[in-house]
Short mmCIF file of the C-alpha atoms (twelve columns), coordinates in Angstrom:
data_MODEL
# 
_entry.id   MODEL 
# 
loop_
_atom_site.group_PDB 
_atom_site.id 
_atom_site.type_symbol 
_atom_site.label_atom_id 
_atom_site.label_alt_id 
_atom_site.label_comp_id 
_atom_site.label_asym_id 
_atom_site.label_seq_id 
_atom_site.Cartn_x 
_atom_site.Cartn_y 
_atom_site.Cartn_z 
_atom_site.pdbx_PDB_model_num 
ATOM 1   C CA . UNK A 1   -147.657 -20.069 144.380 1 
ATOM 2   C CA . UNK A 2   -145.311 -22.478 145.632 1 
ATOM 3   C CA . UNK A 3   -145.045 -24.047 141.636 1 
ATOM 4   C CA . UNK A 4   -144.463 -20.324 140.716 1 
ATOM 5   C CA . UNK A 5   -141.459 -19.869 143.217 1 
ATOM 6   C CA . UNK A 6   -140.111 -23.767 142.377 1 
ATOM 7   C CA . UNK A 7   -140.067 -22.202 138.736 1 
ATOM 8   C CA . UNK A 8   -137.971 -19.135 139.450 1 
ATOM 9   C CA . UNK A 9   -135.334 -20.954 141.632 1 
ATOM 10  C CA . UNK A 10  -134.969 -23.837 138.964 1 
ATOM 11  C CA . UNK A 11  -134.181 -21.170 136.110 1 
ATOM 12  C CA . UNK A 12  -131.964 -18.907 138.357 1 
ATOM 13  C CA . UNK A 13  -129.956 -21.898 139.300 1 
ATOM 14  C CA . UNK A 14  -129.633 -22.911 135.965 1 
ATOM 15  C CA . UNK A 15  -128.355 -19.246 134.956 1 
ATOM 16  C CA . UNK A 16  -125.952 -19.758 137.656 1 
ATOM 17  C CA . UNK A 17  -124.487 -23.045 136.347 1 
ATOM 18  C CA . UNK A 18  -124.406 -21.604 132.823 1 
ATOM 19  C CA . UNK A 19  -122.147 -18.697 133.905 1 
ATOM 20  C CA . UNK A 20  -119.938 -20.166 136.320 1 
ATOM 21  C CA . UNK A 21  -119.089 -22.717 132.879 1 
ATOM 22  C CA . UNK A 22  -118.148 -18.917 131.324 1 
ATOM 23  C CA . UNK A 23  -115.290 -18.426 133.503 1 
ATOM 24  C CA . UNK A 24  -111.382 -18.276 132.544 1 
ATOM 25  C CA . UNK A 25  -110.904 -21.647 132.716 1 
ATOM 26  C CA . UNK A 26  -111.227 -22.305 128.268 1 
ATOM 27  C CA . UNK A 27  -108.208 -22.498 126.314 1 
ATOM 28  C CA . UNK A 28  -105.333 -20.495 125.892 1 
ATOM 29  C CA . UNK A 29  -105.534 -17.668 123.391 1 
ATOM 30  C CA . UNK A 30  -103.624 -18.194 120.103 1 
ATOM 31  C CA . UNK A 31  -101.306 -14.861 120.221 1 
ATOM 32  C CA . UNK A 32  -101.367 -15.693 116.337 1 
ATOM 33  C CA . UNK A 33  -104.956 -13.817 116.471 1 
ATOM 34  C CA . UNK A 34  -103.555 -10.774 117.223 1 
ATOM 35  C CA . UNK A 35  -103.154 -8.491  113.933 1 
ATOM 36  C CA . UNK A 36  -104.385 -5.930  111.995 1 
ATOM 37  C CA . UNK A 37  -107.436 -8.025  110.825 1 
ATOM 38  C CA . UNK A 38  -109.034 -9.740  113.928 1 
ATOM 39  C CA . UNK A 39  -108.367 -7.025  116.892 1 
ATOM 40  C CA . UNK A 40  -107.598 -3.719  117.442 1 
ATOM 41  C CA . UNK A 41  -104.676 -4.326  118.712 1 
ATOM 42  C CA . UNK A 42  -102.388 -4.299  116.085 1 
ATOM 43  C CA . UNK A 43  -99.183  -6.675  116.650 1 
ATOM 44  C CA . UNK A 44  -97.006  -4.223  114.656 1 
ATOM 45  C CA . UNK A 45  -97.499  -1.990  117.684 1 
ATOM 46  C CA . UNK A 46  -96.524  -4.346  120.375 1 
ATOM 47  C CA . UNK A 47  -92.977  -5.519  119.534 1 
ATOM 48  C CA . UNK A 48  -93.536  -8.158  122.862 1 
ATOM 49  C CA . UNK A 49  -96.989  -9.472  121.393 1 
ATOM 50  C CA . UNK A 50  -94.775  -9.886  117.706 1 
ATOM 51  C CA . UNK A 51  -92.115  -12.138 119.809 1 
ATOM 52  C CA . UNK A 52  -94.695  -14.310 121.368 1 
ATOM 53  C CA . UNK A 53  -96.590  -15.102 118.183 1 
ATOM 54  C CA . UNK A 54  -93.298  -15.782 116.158 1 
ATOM 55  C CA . UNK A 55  -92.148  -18.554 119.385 1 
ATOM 56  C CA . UNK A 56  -95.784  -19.471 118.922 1 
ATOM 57  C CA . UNK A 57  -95.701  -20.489 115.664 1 
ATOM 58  C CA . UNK A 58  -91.914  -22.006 116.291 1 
ATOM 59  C CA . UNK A 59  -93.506  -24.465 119.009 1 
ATOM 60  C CA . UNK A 60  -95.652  -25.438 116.509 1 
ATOM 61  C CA . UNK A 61  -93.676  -26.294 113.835 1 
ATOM 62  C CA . UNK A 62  -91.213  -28.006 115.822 1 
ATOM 63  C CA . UNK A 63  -94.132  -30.695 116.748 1 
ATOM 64  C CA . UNK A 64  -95.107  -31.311 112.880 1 
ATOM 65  C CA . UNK A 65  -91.609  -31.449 111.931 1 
ATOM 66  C CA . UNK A 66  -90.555  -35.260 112.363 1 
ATOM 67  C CA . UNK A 67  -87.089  -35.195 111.531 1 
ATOM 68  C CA . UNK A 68  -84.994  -33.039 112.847 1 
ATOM 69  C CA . UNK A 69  -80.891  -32.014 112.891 1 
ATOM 70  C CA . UNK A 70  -78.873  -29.511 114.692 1 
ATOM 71  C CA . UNK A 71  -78.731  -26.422 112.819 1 
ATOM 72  C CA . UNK A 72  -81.580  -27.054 110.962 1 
ATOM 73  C CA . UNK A 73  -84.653  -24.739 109.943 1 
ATOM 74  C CA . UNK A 74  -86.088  -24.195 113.485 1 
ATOM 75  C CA . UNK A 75  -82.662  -23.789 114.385 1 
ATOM 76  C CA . UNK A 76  -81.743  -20.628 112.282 1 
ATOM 77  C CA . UNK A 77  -85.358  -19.683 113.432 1 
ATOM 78  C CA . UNK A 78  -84.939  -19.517 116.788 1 
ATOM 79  C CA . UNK A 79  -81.201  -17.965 115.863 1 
ATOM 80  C CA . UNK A 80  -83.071  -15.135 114.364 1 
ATOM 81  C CA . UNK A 81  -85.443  -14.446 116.987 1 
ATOM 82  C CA . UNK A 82  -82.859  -14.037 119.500 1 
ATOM 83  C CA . UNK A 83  -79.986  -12.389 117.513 1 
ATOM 84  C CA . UNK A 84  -82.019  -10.099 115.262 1 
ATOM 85  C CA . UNK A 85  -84.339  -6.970  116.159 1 
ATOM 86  C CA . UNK A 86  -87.739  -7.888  116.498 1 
ATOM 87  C CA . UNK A 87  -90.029  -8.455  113.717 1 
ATOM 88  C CA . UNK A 88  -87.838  -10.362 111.796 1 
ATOM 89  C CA . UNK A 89  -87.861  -13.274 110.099 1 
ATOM 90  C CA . UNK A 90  -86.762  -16.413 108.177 1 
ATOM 91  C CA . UNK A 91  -89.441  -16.606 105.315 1 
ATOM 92  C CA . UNK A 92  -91.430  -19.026 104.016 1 
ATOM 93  C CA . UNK A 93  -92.140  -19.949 100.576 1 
ATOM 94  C CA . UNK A 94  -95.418  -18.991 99.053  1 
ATOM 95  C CA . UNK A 95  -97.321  -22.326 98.600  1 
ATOM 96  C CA . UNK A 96  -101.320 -21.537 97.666  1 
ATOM 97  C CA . UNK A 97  -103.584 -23.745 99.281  1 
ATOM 98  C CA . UNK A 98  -101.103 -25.920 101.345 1 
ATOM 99  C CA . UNK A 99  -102.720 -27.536 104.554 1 
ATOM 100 C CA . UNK A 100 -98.748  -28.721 105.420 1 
ATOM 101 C CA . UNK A 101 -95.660  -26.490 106.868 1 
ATOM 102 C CA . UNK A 102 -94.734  -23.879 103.896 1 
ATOM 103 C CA . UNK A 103 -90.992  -24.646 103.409 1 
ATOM 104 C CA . UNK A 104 -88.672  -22.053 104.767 1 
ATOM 105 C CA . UNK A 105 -86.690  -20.039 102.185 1 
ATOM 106 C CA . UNK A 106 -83.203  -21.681 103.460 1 
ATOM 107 C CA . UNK A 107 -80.583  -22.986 101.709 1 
ATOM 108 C CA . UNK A 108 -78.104  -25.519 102.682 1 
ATOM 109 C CA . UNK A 109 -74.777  -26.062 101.246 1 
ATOM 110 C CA . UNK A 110 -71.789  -28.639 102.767 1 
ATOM 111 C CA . UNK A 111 -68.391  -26.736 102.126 1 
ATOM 112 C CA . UNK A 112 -65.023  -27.355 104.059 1 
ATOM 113 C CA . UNK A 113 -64.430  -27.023 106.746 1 
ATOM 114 C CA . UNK A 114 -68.367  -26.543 107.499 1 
ATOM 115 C CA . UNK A 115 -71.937  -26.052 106.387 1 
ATOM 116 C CA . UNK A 116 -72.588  -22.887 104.846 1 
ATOM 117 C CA . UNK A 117 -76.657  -21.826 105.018 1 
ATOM 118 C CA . UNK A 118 -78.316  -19.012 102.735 1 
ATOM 119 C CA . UNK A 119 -81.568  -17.739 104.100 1 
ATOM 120 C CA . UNK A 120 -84.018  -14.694 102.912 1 
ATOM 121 C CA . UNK A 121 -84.305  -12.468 106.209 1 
ATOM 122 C CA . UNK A 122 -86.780  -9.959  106.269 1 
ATOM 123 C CA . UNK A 123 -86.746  -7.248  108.968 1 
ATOM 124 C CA . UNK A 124 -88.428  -4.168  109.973 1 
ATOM 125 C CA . UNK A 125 -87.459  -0.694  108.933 1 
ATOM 126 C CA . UNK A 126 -86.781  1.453   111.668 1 
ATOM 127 C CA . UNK A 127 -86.315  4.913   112.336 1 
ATOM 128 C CA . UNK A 128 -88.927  6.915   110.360 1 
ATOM 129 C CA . UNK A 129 -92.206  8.000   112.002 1 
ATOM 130 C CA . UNK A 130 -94.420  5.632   110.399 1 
ATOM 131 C CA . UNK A 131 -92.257  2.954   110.650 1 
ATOM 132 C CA . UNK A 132 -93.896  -0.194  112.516 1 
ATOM 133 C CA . UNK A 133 -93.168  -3.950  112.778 1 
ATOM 134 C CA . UNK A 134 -93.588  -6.171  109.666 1 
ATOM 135 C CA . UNK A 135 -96.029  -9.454  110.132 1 
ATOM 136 C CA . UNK A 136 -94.514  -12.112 107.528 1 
ATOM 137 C CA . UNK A 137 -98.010  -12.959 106.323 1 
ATOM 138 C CA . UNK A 138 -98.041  -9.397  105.194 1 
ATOM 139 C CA . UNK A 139 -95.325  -9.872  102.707 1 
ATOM 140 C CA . UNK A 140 -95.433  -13.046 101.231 1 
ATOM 141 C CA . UNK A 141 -97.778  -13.986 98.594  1 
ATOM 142 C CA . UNK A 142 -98.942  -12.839 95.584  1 
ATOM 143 C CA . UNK A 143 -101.581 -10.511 97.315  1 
ATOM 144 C CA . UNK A 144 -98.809  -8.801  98.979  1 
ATOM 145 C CA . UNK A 145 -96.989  -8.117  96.147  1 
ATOM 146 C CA . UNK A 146 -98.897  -4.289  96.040  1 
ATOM 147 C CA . UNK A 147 -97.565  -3.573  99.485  1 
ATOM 148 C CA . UNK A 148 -95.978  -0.591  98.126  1 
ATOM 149 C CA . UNK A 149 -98.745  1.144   97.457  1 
ATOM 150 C CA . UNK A 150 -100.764 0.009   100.951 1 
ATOM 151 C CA . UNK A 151 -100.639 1.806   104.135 1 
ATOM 152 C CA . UNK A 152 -97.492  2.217   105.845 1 
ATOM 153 C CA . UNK A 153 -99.460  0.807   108.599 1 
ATOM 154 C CA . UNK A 154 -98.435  -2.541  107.497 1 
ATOM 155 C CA . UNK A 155 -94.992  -1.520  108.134 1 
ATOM 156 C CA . UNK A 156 -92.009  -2.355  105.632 1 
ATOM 157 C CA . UNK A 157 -89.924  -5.300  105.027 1 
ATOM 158 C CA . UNK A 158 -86.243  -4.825  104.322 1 
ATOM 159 C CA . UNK A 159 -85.062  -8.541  102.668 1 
ATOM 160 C CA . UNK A 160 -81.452  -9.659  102.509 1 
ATOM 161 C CA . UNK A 161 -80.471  -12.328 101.286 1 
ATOM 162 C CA . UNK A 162 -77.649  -13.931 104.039 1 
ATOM 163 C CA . UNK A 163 -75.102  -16.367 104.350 1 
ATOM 164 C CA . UNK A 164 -74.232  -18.324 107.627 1 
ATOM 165 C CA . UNK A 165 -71.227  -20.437 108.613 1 
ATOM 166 C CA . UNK A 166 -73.526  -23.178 110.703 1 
ATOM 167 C CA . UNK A 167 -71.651  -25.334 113.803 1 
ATOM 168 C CA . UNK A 168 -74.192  -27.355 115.469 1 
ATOM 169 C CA . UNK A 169 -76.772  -25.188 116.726 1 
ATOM 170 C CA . UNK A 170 -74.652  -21.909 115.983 1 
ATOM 171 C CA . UNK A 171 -74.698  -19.530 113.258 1 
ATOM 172 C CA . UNK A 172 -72.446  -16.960 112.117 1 
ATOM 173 C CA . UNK A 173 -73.491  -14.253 109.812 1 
ATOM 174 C CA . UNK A 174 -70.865  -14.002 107.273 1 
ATOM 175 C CA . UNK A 175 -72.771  -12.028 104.285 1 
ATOM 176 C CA . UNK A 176 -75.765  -10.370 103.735 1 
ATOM 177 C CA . UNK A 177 -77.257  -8.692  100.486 1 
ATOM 178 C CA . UNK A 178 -80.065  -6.539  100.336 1 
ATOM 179 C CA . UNK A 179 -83.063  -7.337  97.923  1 
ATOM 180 C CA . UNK A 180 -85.102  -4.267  96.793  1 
ATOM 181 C CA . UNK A 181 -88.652  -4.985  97.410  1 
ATOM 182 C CA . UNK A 182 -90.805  -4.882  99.924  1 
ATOM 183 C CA . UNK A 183 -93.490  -7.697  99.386  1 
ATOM 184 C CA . UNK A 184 -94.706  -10.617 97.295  1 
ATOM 185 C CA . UNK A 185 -92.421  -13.016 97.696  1 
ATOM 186 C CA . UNK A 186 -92.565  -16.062 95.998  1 
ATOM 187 C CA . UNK A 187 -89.926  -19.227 96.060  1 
ATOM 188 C CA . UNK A 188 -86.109  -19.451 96.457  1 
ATOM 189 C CA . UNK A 189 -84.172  -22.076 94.323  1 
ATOM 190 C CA . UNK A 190 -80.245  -22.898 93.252  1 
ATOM 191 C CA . UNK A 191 -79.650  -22.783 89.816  1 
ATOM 192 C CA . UNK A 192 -75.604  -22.823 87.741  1 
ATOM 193 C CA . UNK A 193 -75.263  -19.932 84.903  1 
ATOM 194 C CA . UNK A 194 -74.061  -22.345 82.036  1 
ATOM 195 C CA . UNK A 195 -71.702  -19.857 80.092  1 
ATOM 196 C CA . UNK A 196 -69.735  -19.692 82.974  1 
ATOM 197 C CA . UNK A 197 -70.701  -22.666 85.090  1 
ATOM 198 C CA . UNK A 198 -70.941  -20.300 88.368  1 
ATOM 199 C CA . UNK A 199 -73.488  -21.131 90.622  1 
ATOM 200 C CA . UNK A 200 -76.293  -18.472 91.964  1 
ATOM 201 C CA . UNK A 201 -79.648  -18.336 93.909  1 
ATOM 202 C CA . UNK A 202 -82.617  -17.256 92.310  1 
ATOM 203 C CA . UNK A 203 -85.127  -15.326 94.457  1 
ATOM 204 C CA . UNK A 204 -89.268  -15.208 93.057  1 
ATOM 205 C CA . UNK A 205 -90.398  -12.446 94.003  1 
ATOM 206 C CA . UNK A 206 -93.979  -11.596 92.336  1 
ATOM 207 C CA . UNK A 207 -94.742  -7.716  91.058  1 
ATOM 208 C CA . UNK A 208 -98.872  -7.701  90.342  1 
ATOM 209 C CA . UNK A 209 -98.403  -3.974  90.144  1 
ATOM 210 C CA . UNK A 210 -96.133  -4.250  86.799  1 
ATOM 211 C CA . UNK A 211 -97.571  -7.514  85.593  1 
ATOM 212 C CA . UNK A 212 -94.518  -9.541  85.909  1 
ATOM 213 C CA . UNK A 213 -92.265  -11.794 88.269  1 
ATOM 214 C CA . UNK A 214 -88.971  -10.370 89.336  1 
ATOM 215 C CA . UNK A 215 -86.198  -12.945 90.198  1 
ATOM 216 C CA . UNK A 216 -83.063  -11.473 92.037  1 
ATOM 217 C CA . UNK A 217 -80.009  -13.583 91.160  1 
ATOM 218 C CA . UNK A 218 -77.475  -14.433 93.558  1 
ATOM 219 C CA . UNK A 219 -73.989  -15.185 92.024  1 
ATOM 220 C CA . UNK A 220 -71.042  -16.564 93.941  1 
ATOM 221 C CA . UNK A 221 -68.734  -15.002 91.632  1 
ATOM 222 C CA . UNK A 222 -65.649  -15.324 94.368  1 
ATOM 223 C CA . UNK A 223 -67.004  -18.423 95.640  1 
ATOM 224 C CA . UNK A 224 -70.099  -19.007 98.117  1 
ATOM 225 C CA . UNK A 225 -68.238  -17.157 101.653 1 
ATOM 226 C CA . UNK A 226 -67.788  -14.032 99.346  1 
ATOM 227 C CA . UNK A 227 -70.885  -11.357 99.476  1 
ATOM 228 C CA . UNK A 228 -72.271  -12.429 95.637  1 
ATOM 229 C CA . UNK A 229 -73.028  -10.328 92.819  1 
ATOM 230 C CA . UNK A 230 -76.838  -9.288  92.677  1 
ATOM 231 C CA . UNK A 231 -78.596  -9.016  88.975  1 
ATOM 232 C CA . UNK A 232 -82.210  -8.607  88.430  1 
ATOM 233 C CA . UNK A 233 -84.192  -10.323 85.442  1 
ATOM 234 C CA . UNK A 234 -87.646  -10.118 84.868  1 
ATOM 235 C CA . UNK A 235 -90.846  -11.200 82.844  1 
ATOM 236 C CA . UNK A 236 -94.321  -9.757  82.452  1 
ATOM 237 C CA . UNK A 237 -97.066  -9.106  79.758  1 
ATOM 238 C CA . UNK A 238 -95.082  -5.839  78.223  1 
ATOM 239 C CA . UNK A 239 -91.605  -5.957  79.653  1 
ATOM 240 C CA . UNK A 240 -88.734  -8.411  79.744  1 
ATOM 241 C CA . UNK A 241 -85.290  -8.580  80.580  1 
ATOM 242 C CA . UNK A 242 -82.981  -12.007 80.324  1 
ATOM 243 C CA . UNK A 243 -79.763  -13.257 81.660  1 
ATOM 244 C CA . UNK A 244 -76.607  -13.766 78.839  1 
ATOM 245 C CA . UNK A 245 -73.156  -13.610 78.953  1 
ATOM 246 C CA . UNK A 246 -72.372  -9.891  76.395  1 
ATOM 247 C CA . UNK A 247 -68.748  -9.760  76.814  1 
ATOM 248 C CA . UNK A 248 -66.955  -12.795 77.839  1 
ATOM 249 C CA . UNK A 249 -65.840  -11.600 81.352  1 
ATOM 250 C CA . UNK A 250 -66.816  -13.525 84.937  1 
ATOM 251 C CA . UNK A 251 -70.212  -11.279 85.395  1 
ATOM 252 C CA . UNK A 252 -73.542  -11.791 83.698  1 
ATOM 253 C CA . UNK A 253 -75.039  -9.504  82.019  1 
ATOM 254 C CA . UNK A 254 -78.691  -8.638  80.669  1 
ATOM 255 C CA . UNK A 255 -81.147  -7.843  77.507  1 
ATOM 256 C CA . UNK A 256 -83.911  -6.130  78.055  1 
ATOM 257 C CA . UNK A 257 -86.552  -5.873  75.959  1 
ATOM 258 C CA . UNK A 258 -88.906  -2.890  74.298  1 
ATOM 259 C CA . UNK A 259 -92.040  -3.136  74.049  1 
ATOM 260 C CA . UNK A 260 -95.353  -1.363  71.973  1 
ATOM 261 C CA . UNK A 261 -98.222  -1.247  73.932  1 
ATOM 262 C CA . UNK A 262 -101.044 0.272   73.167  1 
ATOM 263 C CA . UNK A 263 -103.667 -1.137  74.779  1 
ATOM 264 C CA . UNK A 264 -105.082 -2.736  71.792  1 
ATOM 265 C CA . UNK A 265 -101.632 -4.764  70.750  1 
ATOM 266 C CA . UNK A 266 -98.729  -5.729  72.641  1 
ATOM 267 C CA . UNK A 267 -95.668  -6.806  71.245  1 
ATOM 268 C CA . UNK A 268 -91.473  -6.353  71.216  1 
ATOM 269 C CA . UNK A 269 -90.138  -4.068  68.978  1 
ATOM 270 C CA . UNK A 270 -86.300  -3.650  69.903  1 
ATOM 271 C CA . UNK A 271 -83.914  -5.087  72.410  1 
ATOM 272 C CA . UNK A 272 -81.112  -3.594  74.408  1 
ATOM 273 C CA . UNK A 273 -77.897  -5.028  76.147  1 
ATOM 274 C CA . UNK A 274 -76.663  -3.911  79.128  1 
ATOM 275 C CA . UNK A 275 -72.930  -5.064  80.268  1 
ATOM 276 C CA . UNK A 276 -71.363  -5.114  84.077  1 
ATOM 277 C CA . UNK A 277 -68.833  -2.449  84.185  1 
ATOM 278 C CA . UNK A 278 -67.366  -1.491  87.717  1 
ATOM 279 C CA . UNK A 279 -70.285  -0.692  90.069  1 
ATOM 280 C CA . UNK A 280 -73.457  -0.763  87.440  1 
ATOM 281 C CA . UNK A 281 -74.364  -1.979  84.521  1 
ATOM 282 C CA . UNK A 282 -74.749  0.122   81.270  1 
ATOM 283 C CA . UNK A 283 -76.674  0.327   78.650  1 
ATOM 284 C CA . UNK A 284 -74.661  -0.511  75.770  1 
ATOM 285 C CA . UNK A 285 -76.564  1.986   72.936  1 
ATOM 286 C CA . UNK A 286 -76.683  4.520   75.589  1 
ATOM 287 C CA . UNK A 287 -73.637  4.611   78.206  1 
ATOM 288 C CA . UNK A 288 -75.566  7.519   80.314  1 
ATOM 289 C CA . UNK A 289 -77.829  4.825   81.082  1 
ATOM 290 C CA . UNK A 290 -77.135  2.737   83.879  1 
ATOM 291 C CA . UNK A 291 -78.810  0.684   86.360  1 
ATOM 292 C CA . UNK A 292 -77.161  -0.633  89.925  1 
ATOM 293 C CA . UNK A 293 -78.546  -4.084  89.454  1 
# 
């Protein structure tokens, strides 16, 4: 008997031991599990729980990044996080399979008497019943290029592409111009239109849905503090549509190609040149048809 009782106080102590180690004393909880995938929960509900997972992730880029400079990336971060509504965002390239930091989608340019920075922002539409806070992860990539057609519950980005003057740590938003989708983006780079040797930023973005990659071109047609000139080209399976320069004036225009497709064959059968006039650009066989970008 006395065995039997020696047994039973050994094993209850032991089940005491075993829970006091199951306490509150573990580490502290990633807010960056929070989401519409690992609780229910969702952090496009709690505009506090999006703040702390966006300084979260700030805090840990800042100790991977090893060289550092005011007004640099985590700079116009944490500018954004205090300056803009929440659930926005500075956004990062789409690199597949990357272990490192994705780099931001920031642009910097020296130009007298400062630095001048150009950054894709994306925010959170507002204001309609369904609206709800965007999570970055939910609209970069080329996954997330179908976002229109998901739930709402995902929320929905609103992009601009935006233009500081940078002074130290400061920012001042000079310019911003909208970029009209929603999801999928891709990679931001500088490139110079040749026939007219004006400079403009070219934003990936990629469109699964239509089979294609859309870049939005930004160009400084008045110089880079001026709002610039937005023009879409394009290239998929059964569509194209390609920068040139129709008329000889400051503002690039586009040809856009048609296509046969059916099904079985795929190939371009006629092309069509649309020209900047005004506010749009117009379809040079057919004036009634325009297009704002």
């Amino acid at each position: 008997m006395n065995l039997k009782y020696l047994i039973v106080f050994v094993l209850m102590y032991g089940a005491a031991i075993f829970l006091a180690g199951c306490g509150d004393d573990g580490p502290a909880e990633d807010p960056t599990q929070t989401g519409s995938t690992e609780t229910t929960e969702l952090v496009e509900d709690q505009p506090d729980k999006d703040q702390s997972i966006q300084e979260f992730n700030l805090e840990k880029r800042k100790k991977l990044t090893k060289n550092r400079f005011p007004g640099d990336t985590i700079d116009l971060m944490e500018a954004v996080i205090r300056g803009y509504p929440k659930g926005s965002y500075v956004i990062e390239e789409d690199i597949p399979n990357s272990l490192g930091i994705p780099p931001a989608a920031v642009i910097y340019r020296q130009d007298s008497p400062g630095k001048l920075v150009f950054a894709l922002i994306a925010t959170s539409r507002e204001g309609m019943e369904r609206d709800r806070l965007i999570e970055s992860k939910n609209v970069i990539g080329y996954d997330q290029s179908f976002i229109d057609y998901d739930s709402t519950r995902l929320g929905t980005a609103l992009f601009f592409m935006t233009g500081f003057e940078n002074d130290g740590r400061n920012f001042k938003r000079i310019w911003e111009k909208y970029t009209p989708s929603h999801g999928g983006f891709k990679s931001i780079s500088t490139q110079n239109w040749a026939a007219k040797n004006i400079p403009y930023i070219k934003v990936d973005f990629y469109a699964q849905f239509k089979n294609a990659t859309f870049y939005f071109n930004y160009f400084f047609i008045d110089g880079f503090r001026k709002k610039p000139h937005l023009m879409l080209t394009y290239e998929g399976i059964n569509q194209r549509r390609v920068m040139t320069d129709a008329n000889g004036d400051k503002f690039p225009d586009y040809i856009e190609s048609v296509f046969w497709d059916n099904d079985h064959e795929i190939r371009e059968v006629d092309t069509v040149t649309y020209i900047w006039q005004d506010t749009i650009y117009r379809n040079t066989r057919l004036p009634e048809k325009v297009t704002p970008y």
